[in-house]
C-alpha positions in Angstrom: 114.4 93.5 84.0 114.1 95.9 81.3 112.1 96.7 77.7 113.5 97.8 74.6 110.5 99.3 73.8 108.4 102.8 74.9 105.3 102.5 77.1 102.2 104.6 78.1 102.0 103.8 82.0 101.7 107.2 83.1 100.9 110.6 81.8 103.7 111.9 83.6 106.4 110.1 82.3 106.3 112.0 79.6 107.0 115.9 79.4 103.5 118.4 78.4 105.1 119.2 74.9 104.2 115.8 74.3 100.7 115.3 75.5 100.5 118.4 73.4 101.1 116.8 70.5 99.3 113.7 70.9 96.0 116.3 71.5 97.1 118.4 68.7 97.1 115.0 66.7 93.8 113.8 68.3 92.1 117.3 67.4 93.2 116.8 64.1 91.9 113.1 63.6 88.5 114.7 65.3 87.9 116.5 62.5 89.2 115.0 59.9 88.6 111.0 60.7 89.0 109.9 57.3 92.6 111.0 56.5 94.1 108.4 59.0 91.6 105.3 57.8 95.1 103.0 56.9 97.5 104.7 59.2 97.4 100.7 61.0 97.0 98.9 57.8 98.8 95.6 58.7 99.3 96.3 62.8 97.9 94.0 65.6 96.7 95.4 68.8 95.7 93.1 71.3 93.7 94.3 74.4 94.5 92.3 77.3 91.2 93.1 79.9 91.4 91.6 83.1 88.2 93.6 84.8 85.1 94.8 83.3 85.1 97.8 80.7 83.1 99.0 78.2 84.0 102.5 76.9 87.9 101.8 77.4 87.9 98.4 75.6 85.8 99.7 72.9 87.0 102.9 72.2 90.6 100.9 71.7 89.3 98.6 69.5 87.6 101.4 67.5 90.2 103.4 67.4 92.7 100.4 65.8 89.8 99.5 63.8 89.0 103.1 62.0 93.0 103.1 61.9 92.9 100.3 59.7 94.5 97.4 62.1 93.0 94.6 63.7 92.8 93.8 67.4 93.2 90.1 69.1 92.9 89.8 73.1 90.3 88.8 76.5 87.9 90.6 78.0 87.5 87.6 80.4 90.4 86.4 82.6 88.9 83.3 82.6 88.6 82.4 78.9 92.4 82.7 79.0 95.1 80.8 80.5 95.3 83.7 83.5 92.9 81.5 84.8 95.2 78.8 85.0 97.7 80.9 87.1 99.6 82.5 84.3 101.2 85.0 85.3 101.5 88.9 84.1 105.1 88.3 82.5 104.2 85.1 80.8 101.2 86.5 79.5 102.9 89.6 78.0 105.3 88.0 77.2 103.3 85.9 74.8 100.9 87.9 73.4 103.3 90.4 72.7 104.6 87.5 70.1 101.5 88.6 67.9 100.8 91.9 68.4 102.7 95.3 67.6 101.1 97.3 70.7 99.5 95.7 73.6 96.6 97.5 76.1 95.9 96.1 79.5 93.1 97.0 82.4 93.9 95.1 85.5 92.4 95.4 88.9 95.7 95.7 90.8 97.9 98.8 91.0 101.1 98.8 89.2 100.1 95.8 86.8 100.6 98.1 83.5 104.0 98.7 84.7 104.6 94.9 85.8 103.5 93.9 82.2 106.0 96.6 80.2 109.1 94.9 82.0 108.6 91.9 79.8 106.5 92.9 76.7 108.1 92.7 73.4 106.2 95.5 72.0 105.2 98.8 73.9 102.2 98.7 76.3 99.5 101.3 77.2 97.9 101.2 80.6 94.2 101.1 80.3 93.8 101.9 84.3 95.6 99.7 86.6 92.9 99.3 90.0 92.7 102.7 91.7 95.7 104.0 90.9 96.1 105.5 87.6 94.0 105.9 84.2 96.2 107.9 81.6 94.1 107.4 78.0 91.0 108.3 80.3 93.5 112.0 80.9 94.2 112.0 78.0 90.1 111.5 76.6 89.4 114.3 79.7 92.4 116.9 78.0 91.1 116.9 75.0 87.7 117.5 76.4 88.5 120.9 78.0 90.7 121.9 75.2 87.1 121.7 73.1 84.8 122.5 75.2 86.4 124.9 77.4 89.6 126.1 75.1 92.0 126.2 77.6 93.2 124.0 80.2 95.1 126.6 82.5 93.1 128.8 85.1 90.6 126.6 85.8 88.3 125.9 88.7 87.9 122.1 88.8 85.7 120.4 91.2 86.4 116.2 91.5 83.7 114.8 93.8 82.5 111.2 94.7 85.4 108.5 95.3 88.9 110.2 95.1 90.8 107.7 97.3 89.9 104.8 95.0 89.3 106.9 91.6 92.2 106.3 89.4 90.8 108.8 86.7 91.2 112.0 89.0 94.6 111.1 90.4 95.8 111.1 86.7 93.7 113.9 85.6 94.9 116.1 88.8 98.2 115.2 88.4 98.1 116.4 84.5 96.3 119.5 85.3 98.3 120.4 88.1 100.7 121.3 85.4 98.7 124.2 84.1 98.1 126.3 86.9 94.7 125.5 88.0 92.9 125.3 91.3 91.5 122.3 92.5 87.7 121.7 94.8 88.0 118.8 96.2 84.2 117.3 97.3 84.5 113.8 99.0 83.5 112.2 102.2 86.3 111.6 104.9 87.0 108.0 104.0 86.8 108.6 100.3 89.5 111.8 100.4 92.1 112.3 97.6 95.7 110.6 98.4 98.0 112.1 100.1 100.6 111.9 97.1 98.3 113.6 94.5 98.1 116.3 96.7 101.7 117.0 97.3 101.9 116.7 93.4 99.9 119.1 92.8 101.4 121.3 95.0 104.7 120.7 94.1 103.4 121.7 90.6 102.2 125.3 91.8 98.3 124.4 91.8 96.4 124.7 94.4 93.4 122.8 95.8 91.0 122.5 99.0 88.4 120.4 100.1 85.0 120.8 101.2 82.3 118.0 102.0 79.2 118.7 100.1 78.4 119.8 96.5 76.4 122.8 97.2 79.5 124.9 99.0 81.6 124.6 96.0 79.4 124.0 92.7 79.0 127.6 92.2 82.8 128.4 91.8 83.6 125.8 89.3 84.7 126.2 85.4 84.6 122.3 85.9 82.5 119.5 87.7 84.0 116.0 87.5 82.0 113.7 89.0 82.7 110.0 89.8 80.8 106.8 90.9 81.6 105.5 94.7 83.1 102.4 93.2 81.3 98.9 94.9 84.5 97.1 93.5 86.9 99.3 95.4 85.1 98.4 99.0 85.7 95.3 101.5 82.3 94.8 102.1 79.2 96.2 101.3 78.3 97.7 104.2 81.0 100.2 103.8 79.9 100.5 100.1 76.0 101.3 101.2 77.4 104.0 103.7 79.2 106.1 101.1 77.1 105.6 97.1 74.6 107.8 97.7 76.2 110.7 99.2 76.6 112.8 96.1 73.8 113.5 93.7 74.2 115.9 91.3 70.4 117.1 90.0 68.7 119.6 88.1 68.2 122.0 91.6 72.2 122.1 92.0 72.9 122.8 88.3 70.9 125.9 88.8 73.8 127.1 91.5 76.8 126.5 89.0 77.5 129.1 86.6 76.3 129.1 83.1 79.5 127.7 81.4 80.6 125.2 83.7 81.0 121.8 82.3 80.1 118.8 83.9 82.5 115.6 82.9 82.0 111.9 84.0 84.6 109.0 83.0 81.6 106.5 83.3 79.9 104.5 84.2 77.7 106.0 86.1 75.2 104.6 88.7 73.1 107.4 90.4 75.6 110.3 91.3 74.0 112.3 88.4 70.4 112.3 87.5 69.5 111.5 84.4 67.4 114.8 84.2 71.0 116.4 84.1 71.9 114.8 80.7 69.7 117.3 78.8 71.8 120.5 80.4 74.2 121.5 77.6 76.7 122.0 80.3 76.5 118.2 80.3 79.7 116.3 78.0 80.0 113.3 79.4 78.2 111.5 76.2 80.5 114.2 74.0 83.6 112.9 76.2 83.3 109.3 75.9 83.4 109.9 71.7 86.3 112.4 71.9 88.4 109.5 73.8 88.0 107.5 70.4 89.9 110.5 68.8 92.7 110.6 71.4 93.5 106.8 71.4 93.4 106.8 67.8 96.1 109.7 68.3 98.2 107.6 71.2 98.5 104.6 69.1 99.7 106.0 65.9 102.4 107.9 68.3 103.4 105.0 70.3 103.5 102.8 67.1 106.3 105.4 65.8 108.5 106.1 68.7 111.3 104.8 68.7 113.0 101.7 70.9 114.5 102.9 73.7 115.8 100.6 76.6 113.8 101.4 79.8 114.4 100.0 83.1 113.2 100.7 86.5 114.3 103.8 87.8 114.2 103.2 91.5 116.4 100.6 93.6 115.5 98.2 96.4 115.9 99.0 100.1 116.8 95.3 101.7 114.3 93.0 101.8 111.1 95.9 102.5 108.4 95.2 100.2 105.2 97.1 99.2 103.0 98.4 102.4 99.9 98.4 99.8 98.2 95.2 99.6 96.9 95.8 96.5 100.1 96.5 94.3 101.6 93.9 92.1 104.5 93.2 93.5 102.5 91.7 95.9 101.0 89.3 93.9 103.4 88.1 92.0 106.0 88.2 94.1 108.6 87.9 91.2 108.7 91.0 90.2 111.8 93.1 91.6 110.9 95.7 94.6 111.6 99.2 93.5 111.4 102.2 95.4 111.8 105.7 95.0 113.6 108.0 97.8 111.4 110.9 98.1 113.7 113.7 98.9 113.4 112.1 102.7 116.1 109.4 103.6 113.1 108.0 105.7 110.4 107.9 103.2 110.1 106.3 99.9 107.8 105.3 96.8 106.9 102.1 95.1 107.8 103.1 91.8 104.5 100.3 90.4 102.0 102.0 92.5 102.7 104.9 94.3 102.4 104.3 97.9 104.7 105.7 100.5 106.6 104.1 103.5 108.4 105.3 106.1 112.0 103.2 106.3 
């Protein structure tokens, strides 16, 4: 399988000049909104949403909208013909037909990916289960490049749900680029992947990881805090033993230092108090409107690359297939198996989601 056409599945695909310039872009569009009203005129985007979203689905359609195009799509598998078992490739494959860029959210890792092999126009992944979130990096660069002016040298806390929290494996893996040091703050069960950390490592970031908020909140330039996501857990019970575990209140705002910044990619549930939202250190509200400015920016730059012929970059090892349960390749078992070696001859890497597997 391959496209003819470029794709946003992950940040990383793409080298830092360019992120650069699609926040250069994005900065520019932020203050000057009007200039780029009928940079679509005449374009289709169609936002394929197979799990709940509100901030992502509707800062893509505003963004298309204030860009003068017009958007077509679901926000409901089941008022489509997924829910007559279409499958990802047929789907794509279709709707690609009518549209000249094509956003998906799907609940399974590596389904952004799945849907570029067939698409007829270029896809962006809107967060693909826990594994990645790129636009959502993309909205959180742009935040710290306001707010804070830099995005090297940093002190960045993540705490809540890293294992499942697809936002901060993109955002870590971004930032690892610039040189920054990394808190973090998670139960045991709900630790950041293995692979994000030897990323940022391999990057020349550094990072450590502590158990409570209080032993780490007054070192950060940045607080990012995240739900405990109920969607993410087998069963409840396992759910009710983590959500409340990290609260952040007005009593441990008065620890952090005076500039630090405290980001959320919402929604939220109760892991920040509402008194919080009148501390000016607080930008998640400020955050949510710049990723408007950003994915106004990504479109127009993915509507003008050029068509290049991409195909997987891994190869298949026999008949071994996917040790996560969750990926897409093992649920629609069409898709071809590709791994990446990982400088090991004994270990490789699904190339949809990420997991490693000792051969």
């Amino acid at each position: 399988m391959k496209s003819e056409y470029q794709h946003f599945i992950d940040l990383n695909d793409y080298p830092v000049q360019w992120w650069l310039n699609v926040l250069e872009l994005g900065e520019k569009i932020k203050n000057n909104p009007s200039d780029f009203a009928h940079e679509c005129d005449g374009k289709i985007m169609a936002t394929l949403f197979y799990e709940p979203s509100t901030r992502t689905q509707m800062s893509f359609q505003t963004a298309m909208i204030r860009l003068g195009g017009q958007i077509i799509g679901f926000d409901n598998p089941a008022n489509s013909s997924v829910s007559k078992g279409e499958t990802i490739k047929d789907t794509t494959k279709i709707v690609s037909n009518y549209a000249d860029i094509l956003v998906i959210r799907h609940p399974v890792a590596g389904a952004a990916k799945a849907a570029s092999l067939s698409a007829d126009c270029s896809v962006i992944n809107a967060g693909d289960g826990g594994h990645l979130h790129p636009t959502q990096t993309l909205t959180d660069l742009l935040t710290l490049k306001t707010e804070k002016k830099r995005l090297d040298n940093l002190t960045i806390g993540m705490c809540g749900d890293l294992l499942n929290g697809r936002t901060v494996h993109s955002l870590c893996k971004a930032l690892s680029m610039f040189n920054n040091r990394f808190i973090f703050i998670s139960t045991k069960h709900l630790s950041m992947p293995a692979y994000i950390k030897d990323i940022i490592k391999a990057n020349g970031s550094s990072y450590e990881e502590v158990n409570t908020l209080e032993e780490a909140v007054d070192k950060l330039d940045v607080l990012y805090m995240t739900r405990i996501q109920q969607e993410r857990f087998s069963s409840e019970e396992e759910y009710l033993a983590e959500k409340d575990t990290y609260v952040l209140d007005k009593q441990k705002m008065k620890l952090a230092k005076k500039d630090m910044i405290v980001m959320h990619p919402l929604p939220r549930v109760d892991e920040i108090s509402v008194e919080v939202d009148d501390d000016s250190r607080a930008m998640y509200f400020r955050q949510a409107k710049y990723g408007v400015f950003v994915r106004m920016a990504l479109i127009m730059t993915m509507l003008g690359e050029k068509k290049e012929s991409v195909t997987l970059k891994g190869k298949t090892f026999g008949k071994i297939n996917c040790s996560n349960p969750n990926c897409i390749t093992n649920h629609e078992t069409y898709l071809p198996k590709s791994f990446i070696p990982c400088g090991d001859e004994t270990l490789i890497e699904c190339e949809y989601c990420d997991e490693r597997k000792l051969i």
